[in-house]
Wavefront OBJ file of the C-alpha trace (Angstrom):
o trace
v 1.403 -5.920 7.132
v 3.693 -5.961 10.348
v 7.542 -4.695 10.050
v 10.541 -6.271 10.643
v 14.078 -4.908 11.222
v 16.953 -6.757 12.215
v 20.533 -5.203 12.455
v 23.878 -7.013 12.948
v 27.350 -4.639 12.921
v 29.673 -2.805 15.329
v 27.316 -0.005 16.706
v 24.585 -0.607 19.997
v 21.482 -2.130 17.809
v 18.957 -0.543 20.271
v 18.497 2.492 18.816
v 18.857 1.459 15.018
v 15.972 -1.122 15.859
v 13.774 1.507 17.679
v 13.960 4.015 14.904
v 13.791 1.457 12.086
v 10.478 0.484 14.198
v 9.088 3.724 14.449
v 9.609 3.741 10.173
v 8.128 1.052 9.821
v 4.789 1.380 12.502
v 2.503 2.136 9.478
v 2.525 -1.372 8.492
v 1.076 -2.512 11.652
v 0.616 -1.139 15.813
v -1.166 -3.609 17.407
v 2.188 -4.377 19.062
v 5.906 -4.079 18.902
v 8.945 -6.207 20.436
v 12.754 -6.406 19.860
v 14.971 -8.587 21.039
v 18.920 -8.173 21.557
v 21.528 -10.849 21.438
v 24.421 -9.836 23.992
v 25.193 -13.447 25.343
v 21.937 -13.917 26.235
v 18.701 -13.143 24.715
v 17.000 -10.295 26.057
v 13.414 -9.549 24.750
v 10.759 -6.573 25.609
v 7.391 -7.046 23.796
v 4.451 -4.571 24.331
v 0.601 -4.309 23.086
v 0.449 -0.897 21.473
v 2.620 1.355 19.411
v 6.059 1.303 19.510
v 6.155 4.194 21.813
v 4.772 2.298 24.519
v 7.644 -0.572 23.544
v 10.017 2.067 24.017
v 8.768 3.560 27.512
v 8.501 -0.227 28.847
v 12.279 -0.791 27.722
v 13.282 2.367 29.637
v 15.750 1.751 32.061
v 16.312 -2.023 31.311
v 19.348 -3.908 29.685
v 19.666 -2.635 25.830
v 22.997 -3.467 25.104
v 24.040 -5.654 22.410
v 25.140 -5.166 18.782
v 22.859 -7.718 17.069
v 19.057 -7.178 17.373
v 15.880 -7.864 15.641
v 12.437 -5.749 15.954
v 9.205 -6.026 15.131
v 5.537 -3.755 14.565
v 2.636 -6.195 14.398
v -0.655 -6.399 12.478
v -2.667 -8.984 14.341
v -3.094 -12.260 12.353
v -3.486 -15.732 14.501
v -3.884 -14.188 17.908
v -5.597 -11.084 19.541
v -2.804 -7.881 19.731
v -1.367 -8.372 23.526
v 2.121 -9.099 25.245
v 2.126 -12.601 24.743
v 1.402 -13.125 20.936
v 3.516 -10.190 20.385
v 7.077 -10.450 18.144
v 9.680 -11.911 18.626
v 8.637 -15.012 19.560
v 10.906 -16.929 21.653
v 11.964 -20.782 21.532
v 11.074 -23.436 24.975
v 14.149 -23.648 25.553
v 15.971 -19.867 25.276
v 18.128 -20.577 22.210
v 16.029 -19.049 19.617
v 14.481 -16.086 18.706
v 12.316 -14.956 15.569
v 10.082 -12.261 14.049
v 7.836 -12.867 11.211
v 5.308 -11.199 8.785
v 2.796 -13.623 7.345
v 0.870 -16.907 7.649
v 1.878 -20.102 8.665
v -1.118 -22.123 6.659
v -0.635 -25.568 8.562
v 0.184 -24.034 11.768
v -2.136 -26.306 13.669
v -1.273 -29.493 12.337
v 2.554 -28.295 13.466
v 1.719 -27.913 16.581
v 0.286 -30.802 17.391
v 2.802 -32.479 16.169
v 5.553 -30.681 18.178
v 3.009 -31.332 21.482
v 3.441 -34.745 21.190
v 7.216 -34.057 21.344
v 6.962 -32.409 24.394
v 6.925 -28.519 23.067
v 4.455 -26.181 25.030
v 2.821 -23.103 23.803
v 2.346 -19.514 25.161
v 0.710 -17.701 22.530
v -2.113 -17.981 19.856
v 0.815 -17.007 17.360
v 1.768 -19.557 14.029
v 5.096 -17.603 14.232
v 5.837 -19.458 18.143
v 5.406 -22.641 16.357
v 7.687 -21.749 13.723
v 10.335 -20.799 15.979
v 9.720 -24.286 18.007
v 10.189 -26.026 14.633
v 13.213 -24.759 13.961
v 14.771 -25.328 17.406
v 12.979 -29.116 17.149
v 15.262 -29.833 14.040
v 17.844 -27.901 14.759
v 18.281 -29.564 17.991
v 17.371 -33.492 16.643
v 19.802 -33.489 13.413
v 22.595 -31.475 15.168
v 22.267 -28.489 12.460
v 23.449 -25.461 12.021
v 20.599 -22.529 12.401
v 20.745 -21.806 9.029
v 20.262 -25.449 7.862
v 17.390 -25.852 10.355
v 15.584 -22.911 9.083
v 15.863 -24.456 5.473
v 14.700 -27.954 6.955
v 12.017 -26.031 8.637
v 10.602 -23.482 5.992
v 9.935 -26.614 3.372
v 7.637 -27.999 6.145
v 6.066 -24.940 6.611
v 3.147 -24.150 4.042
v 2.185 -20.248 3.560
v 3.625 -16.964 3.469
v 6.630 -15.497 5.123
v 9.449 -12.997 6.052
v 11.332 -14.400 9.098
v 14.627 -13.075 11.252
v 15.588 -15.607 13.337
v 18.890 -15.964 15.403
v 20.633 -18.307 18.125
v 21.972 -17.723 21.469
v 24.407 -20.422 20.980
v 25.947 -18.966 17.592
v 26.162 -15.390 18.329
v 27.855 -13.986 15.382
v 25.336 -14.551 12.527
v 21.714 -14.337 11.466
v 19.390 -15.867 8.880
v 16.604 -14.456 7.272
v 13.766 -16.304 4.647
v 11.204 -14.717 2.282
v 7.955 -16.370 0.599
v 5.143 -13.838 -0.683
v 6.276 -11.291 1.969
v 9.057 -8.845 1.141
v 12.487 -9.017 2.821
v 15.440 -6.642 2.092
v 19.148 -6.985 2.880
v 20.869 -3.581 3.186
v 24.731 -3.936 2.988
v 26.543 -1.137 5.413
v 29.957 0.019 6.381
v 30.770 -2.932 8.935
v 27.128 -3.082 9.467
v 24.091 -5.402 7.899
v 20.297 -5.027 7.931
v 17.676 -7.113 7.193
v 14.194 -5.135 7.132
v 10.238 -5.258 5.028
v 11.249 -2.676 3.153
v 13.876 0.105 3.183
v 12.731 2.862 4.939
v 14.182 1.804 8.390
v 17.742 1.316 6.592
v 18.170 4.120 4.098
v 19.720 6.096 7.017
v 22.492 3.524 7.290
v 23.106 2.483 3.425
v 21.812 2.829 0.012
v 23.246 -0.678 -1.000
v 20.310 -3.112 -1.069
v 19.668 -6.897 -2.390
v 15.886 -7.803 -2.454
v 15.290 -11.278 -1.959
v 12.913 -13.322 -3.956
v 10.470 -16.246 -3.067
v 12.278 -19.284 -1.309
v 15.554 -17.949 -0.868
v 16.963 -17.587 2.210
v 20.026 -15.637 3.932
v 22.838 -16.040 6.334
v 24.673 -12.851 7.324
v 27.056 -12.599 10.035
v 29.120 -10.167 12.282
v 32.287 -10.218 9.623
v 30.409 -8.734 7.257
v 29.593 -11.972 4.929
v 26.413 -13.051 3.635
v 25.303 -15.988 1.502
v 21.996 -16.286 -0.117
v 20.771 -20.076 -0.716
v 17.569 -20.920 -2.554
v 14.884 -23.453 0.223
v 16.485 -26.325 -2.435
v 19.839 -25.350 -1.146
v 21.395 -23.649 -4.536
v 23.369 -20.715 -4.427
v 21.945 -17.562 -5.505
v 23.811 -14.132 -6.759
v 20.969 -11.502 -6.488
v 22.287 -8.379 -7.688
v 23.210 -5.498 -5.051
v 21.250 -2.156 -5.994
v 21.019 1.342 -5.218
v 18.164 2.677 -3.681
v 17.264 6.462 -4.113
v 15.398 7.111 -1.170
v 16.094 10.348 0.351
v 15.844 10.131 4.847
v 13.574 13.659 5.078
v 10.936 11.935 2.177
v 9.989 9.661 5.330
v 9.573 12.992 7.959
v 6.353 15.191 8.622
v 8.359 18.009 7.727
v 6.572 20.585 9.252
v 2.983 18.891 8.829
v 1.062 17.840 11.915
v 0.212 13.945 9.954
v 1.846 11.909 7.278
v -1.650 12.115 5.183
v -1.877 15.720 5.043
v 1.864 16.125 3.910
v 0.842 13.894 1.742
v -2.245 15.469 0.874
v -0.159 18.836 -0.028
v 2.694 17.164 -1.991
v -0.032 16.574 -4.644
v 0.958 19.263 -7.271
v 4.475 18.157 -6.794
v 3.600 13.974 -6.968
v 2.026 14.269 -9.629
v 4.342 16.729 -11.853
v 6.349 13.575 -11.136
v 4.431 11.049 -12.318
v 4.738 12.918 -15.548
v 8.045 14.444 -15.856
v 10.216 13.564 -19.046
v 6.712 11.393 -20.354
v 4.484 14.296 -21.426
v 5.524 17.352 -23.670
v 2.504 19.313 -24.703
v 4.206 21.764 -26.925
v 5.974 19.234 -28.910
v 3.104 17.120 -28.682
v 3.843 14.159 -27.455
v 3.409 11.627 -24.408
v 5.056 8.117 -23.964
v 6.060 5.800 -21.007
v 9.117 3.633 -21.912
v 8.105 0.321 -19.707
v 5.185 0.372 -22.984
v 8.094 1.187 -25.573
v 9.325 -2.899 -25.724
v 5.847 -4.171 -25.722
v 3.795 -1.741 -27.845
v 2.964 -3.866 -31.019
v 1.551 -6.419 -28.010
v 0.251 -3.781 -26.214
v -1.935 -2.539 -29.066
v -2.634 -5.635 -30.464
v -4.377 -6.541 -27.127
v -7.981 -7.361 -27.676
v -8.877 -6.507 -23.852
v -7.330 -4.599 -20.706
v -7.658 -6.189 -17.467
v -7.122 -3.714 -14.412
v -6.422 -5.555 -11.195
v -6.143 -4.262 -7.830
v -7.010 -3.907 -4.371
v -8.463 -1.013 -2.273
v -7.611 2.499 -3.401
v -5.537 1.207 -6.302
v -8.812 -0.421 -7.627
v -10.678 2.902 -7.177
v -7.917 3.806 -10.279
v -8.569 1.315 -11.794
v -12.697 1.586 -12.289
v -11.323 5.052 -13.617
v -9.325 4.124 -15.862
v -12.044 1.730 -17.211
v -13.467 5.113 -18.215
v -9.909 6.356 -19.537
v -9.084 3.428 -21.732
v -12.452 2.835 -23.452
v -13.475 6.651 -23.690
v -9.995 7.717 -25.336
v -8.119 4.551 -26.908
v -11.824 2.280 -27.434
v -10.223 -0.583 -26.015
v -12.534 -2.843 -24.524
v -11.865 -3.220 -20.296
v -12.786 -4.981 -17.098
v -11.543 -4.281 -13.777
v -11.316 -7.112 -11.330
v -10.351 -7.009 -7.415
v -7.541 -9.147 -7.212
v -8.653 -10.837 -4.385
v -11.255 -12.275 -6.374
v -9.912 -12.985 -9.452
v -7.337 -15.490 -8.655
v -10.278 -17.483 -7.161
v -12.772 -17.455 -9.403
v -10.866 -19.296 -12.480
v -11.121 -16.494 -15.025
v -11.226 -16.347 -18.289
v -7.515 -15.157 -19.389
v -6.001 -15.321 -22.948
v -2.637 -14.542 -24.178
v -4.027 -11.753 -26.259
v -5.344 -9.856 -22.825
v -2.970 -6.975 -21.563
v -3.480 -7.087 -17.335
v -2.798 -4.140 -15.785
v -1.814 -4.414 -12.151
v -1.781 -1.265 -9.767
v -0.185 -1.399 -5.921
v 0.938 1.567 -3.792
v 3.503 -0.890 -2.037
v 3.959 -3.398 -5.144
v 3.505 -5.995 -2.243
v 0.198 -6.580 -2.322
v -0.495 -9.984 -1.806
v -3.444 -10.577 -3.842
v -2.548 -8.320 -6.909
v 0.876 -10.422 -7.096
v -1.285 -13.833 -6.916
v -3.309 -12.560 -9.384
v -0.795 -11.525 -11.710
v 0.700 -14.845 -11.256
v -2.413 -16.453 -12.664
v -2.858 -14.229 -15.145
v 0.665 -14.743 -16.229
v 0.624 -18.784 -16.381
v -2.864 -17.971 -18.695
v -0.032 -16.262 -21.264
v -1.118 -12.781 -20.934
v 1.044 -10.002 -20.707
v 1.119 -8.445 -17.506
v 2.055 -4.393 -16.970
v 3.319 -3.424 -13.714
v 1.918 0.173 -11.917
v 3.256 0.554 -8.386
v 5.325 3.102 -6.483
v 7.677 0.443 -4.320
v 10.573 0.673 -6.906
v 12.441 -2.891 -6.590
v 8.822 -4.454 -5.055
v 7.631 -7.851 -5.854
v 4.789 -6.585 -8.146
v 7.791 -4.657 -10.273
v 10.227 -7.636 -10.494
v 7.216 -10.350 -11.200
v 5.444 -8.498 -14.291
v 6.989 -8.239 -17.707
v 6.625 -4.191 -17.962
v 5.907 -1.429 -16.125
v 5.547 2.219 -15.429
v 6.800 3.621 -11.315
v 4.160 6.424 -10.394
v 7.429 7.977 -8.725
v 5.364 9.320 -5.771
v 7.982 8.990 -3.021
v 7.029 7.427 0.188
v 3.756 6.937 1.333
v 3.555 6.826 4.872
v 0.055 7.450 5.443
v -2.059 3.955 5.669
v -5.336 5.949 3.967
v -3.584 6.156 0.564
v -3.815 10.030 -1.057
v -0.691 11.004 -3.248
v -0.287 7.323 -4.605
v -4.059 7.581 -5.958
v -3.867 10.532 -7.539
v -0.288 9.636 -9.255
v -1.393 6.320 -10.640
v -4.326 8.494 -11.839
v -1.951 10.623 -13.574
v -0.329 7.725 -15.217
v -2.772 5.762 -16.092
v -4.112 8.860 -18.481
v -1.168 9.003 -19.843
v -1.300 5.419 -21.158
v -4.965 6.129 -22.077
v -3.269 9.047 -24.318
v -0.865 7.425 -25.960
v -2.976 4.070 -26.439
v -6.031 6.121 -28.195
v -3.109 8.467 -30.072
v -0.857 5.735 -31.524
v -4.442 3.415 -32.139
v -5.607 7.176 -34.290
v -9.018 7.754 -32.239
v -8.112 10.880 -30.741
v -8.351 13.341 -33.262
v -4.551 15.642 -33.407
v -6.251 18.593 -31.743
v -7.872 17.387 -29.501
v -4.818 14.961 -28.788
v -3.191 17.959 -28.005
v -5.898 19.814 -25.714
v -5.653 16.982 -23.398
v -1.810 16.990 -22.749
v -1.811 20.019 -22.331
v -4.587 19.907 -20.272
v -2.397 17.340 -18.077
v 0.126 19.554 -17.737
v -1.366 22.430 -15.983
v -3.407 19.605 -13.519
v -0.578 20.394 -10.817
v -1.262 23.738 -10.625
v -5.053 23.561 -10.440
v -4.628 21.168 -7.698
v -2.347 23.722 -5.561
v -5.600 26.102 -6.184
v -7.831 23.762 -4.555
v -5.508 23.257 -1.568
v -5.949 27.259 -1.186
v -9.471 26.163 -0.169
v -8.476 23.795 2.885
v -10.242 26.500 5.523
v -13.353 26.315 3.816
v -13.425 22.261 3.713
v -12.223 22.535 7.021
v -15.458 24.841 7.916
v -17.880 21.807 6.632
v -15.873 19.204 8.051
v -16.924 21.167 11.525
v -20.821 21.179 10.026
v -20.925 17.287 9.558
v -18.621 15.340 11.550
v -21.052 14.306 14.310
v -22.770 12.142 11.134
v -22.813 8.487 11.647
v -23.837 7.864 7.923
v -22.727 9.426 4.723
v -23.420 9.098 0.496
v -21.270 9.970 -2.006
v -22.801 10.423 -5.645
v -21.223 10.673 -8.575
v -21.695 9.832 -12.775
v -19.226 8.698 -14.985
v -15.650 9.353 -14.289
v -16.483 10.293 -10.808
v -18.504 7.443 -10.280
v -15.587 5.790 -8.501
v -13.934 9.084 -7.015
v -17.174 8.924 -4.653
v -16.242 5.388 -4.033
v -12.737 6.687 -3.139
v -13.880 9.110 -1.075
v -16.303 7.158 0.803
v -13.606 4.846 1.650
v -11.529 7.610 2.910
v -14.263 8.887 5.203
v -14.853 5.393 6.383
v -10.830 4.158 6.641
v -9.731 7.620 8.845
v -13.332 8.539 10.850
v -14.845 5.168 11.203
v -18.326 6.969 9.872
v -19.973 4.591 7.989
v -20.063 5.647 4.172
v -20.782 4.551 0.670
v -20.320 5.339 -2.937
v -22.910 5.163 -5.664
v -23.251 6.041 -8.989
v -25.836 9.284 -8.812
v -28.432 7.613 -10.574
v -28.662 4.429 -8.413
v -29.276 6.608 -5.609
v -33.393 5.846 -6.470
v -33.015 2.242 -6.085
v -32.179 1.987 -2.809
v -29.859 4.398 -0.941
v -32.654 7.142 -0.887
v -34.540 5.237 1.565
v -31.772 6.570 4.005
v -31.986 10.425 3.722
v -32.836 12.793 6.288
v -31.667 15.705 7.210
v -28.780 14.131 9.155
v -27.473 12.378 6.252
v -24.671 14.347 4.399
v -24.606 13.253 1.298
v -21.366 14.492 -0.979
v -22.349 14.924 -4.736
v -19.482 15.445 -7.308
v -21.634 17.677 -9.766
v -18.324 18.666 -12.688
v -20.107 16.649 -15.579
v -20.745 18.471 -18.529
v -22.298 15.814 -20.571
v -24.201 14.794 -17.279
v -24.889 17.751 -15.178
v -28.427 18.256 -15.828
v -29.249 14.944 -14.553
v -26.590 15.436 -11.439
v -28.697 18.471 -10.578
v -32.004 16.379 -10.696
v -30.308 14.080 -8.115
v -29.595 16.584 -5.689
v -33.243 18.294 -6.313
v -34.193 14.752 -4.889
v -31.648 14.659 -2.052
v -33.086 18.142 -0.988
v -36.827 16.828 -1.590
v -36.021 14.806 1.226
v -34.443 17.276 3.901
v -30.746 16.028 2.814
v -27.834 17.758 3.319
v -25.388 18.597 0.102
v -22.451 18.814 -0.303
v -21.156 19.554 -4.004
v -17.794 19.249 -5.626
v -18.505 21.419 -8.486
v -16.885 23.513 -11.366
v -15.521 26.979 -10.666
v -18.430 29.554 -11.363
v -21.804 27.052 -11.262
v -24.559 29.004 -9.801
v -27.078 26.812 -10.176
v -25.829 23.834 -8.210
v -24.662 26.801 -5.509
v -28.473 27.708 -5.252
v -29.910 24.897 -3.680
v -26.898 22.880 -2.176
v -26.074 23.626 1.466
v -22.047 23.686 1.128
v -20.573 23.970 -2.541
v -16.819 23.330 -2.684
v -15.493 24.581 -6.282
v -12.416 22.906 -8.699
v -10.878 24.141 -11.600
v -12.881 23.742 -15.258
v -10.704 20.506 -16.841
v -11.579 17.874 -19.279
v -13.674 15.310 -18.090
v -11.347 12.685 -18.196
v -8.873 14.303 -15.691
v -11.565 15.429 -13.067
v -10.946 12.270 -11.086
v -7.318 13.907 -10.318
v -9.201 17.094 -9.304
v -12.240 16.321 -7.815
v -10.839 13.625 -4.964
v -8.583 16.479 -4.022
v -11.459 18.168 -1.316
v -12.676 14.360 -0.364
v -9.387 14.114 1.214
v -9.227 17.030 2.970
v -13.108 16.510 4.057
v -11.971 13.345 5.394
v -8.783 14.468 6.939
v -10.666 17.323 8.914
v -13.323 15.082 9.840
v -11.251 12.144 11.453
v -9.007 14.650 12.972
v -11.978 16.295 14.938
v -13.441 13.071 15.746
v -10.089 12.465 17.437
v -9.371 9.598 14.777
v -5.754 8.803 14.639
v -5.436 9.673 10.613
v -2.022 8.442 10.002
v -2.847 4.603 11.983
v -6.473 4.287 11.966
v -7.616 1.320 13.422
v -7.328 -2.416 12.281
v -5.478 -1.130 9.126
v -2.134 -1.458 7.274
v -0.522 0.071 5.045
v 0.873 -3.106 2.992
v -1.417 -5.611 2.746
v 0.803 -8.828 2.329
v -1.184 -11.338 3.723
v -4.468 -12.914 2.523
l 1 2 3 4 5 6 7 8 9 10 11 12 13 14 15 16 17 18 19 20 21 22 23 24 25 26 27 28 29 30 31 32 33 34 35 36 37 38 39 40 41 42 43 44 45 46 47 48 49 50 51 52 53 54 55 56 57 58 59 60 61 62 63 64 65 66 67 68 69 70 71 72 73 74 75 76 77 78 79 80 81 82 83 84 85 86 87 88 89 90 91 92 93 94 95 96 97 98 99 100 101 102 103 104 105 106 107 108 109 110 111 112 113 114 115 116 117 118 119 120 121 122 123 124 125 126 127 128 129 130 131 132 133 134 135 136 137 138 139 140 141 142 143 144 145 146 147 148 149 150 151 152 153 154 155 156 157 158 159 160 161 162 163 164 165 166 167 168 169 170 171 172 173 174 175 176 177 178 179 180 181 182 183 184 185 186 187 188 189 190 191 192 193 194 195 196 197 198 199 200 201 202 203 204 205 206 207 208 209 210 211 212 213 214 215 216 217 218 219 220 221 222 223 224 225 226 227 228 229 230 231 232 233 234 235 236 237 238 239 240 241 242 243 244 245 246 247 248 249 250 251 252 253 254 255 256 257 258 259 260 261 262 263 264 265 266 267 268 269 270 271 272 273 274 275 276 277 278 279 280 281 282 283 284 285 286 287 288 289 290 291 292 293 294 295 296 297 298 299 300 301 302 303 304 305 306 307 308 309 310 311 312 313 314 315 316 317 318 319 320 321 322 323 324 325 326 327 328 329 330 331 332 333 334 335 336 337 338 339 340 341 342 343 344 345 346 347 348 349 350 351 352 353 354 355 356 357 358 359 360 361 362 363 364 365 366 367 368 369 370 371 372 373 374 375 376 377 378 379 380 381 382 383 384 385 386 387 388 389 390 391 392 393 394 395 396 397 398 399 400 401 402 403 404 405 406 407 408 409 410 411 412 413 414 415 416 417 418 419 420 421 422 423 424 425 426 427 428 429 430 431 432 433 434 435 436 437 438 439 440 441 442 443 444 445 446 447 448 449 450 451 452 453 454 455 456 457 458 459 460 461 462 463 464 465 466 467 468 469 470 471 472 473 474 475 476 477 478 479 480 481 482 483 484 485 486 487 488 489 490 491 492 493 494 495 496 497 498 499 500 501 502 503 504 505 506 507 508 509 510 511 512 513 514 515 516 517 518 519 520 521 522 523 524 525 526 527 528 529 530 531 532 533 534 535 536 537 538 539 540 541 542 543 544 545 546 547 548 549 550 551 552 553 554 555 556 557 558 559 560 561 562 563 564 565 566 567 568 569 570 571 572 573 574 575 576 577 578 579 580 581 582 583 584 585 586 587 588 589 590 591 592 593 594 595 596 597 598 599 600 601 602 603 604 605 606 607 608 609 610 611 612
């Protein structure tokens, strides 16, 4: 949540910052600022996107090579001009950006009141910048001192650029629970959340870990420091991030490129792991751990959001194919609630960005408890990755989107191929039918290009329902939680209120709500279900509802008395999850976009969610 970039080097920073911003706008756009350092500070800040940032900067003093921006997800303070980044010191000399939370923000400033130290905005990050300048100024520091000074005051998370007027030639950067990267150029340095607004610029990155902070400057030079004041040598990396992976190419929205890269996203996820002719499957982050791994007397998934959606499935996956007993447990709960962890539990924790600030508290926990803790996430490099002892990358490619689609259905795919090998190398899948299912895997790319051949059609109900103000998705077994999923995708991109239940649990309770202007979305591909799927959307009809049914290529039945039928590919039951929320994305694509729903930035939302 919220984006920073921050460039220091020989070109104009201007337009480096302003692209980097636009990169980085799906992790927040309630506002956007920059600030440039040309021997004076000169900042533009602006409620909105960072369009409206740019038109407002139009025609005013830009120049400078030094410059930090910002995209903001509204924390302390409503989204306007004033609470907007950077935040700017009383007296000039200091400016700063931050993602995060400033826990004892109040008590700060109060005490810097007293001092003499006025406030403009409702922002923790104005009295972090005041803090700085307070010591700074008091103890005659250097700024990269005063930050350090500063920062072991301050008690929460953070990712902070902050720079001087008075010592032009350098910047320093800090990091706790909120992901900062250093991207090493030609003449040139970058600070930035992540690397999509630098991969233009350099492939060379160093990504810094909790409490360490960094001084770069205009020769080039950089030191890294731990908040205790030792010196750290964090490894320089190569990214392999490719500039066109973060365009629309061609594609009116991020989602539905995303949407359509399915087949290929998830060939991904399984190239050089699955080979169904030899037989085989494996994932090497399982390779080092596997005696562990199957010695493991429970699986803990933990997750957030659309990643726990995956999760509930692979509750399915993991006690259906390898009999291992498993709980799934939002993340944001279970590092509250004290839970009962052992050293002989695996944990299992899925993230999209691998910043998720719950899932890496959680993992934390479960880590302390002795457990061994397996990494899924598609932020190669993330926090997530580094903090866990193993893990698998779903190898999706960027995910630009905030409603995640491609991510889903990749850690899907890879979480059936640990299912697989788990139940293989355990000996309760029989050989034959061991082989069925990869090779049933395989061919799950092409049978999802197949249903995107039916987009018009979705498209033609989307036009049927999208004046609904209420919607229920139904669904049994392994598409219990793909309604869940795409309930949340209706709700996340149109705003229509929806929910997921499990088909049966429709009679106590959610029936009361049917009329005939409730669509209600049934995923009806069961086979060792489907007669009682059918009697639930007898009852739906019963009661004037309207249907709409995900079901198996050739079902008649379900086409008689449903109003719209949208049809998948015959798989396995296990791997309908990676078919079936195929159309609920496309239903909720079409939908927002003809509600006039911004699908790429809905409201309130973020893409990373690294704040509590």
């Amino acid at each position: 949540m919220c984006g920073i970039v921050a460039y220091i080097g020989e070109q104009e920073a201007y337009p480096i910052i302003i692209e980097g911003l636009k990169r980085l706008e799906y992790r927040g756009y309630d506002s956007a600022g920059i600030t440039l350092l040309n021997g004076k500070l000169n900042t533009y800040k602006k409620k909105g996107k960072v369009l409206d940032l740019e038109n407002f900067v139009a025609g005013k003093d830009i120049s400078g090579n030094q410059a930090m921006g910002h995209t903001r997800w509204a924390t302390h303070g409503k989204p306007n001009d004033i609470n907007a980044h950077p935040q700017v010191s009383n007296s000039g000399r200091l400016a700063l950006v931050h993602n995060g939370i400033i826990e004892n923000y109040s008590t700060l400033r109060s005490a810097l009141k007293k001092l003499g130290y006025t406030f403009h905005s409702d922002t923790d990050t104005e009295v972090l910048v005041n803090l700085i300048e307070e010591i700074q100024k008091s103890e005659n520091l250097q700024l990269e001192e005063a930050v350090r000074l500063a920062l072991q005051k301050a008690v929460g998370a953070y990712a902070i650029v902050v720079f001087d007027v008075e010592d032009p030639n350098k910047m320093v950067g800090a990091r706790n629970s909120s992901p900062l990267v250093f991207g090493i150029g030609d003449n040139e340095l970058f600070l930035a959340s992540d690397a999509s607004p630098i991969v233009k610029y350099t492939d060379k990155v160093i990504y810094l870990e909790d409490g360490e902070i960094i001084t770069i400057g205009l020769n080039g030079k950089y030191e890294i420091r731990r908040i205790d004041n030792t010196v750290s040598n964090n490894p320089v990396q190569q990214i392999d991030l490719k500039i066109e992976e973060m365009e629309k190419e061609g594609f009116e929205h991020f989602m539905l490129k995303e949407i359509y890269q399915q087949p290929i996203t998830i060939a991904e996820t399984m190239r050089g792991r699955i080979n169904a002719e030899e037989g085989w499957a494996k994932l090497g982050g399982m390779d080092q751990y596997m005696n562990r791994i199957l010695a493991a007397d429970r699986i803990i998934l933990t997750a957030c959001g659309t990643s726990w959606h995956a999760a509930l499935i692979a509750e399915y996956l993991f006690e259906e194919l390898a009999r291992i007993p498993t709980e799934v447990e939002y993340a944001s709960e279970m590092r509250y609630r004290n839970p009962i962890i052992k050293s002989s539990d695996l944990i299992i924790a899925l993230s999209q960005s691998g910043e998720t600030a719950d899932t890496l508290a959680a993992i934390k926990l479960a880590k302390q408890k002795g457990a061994l803790i397996y990494g899924i996430v598609n932020g190669v490099g993330s926090s997530i990755a580094r903090e866990t002892h193993s893990g698998s990358y779903i190898h999706a490619g960027p995910e630009i989107g905030v409603a995640s689609t491609k991510a889903f259905t990749s850690q899907l795919t890879l979480l059936s191929l640990m299912a697989l090998i788990l139940g293989h190398e355990k000996g309760m899948i029989p050989e034959g039918y061991y082989r069925q299912l990869l090779a049933e895997l395989e061919s799950i790319p092409g049978k999802v290009a197949r249903i995107l051949e039916t987009d018009d059609h979705i498209r033609y109900i989307a036009s049927e329902i999208k004046n609904a103000s209420n919607a229920l998705y139904l669904g049994r077994g392994f598409n219990f939680p793909v309604a869940l999923e795409g309930a949340l995708k209706l709700k996340e991109i149109s705003y229509i209120h929806a929910e997921g239940y499990p088909a049966a649990e429709m009679k106590h309770g959610p029936i009361a709500l049917i009329d005939m202007y409730m669509p209600v979305v049934v995923i009806a591909t069961n086979k060792n279900s489907y007669d009682k799927v059918v009697s639930n959307i007898e009852e739906v009809k019963a009661r004037k509802g309207m249907v709409i049914a995900i079901v198996t290529e050739g079902d008649k039945r379900i086409r008689e008395i449903a109003d719209f039928v949208i049809e998948i590919p015959m798989t396995e039951d296990p791997f309908t999850p990676l078919l079936s929320a195929i159309p609920l994305q496309l239903l909720a694509y079409h939908i927002a976009l003809m509600r006039g729903c911004n699908v790429d930035q809905p409201r309130n939302l973020a893409k990373s969610v690294t704040v509590e």
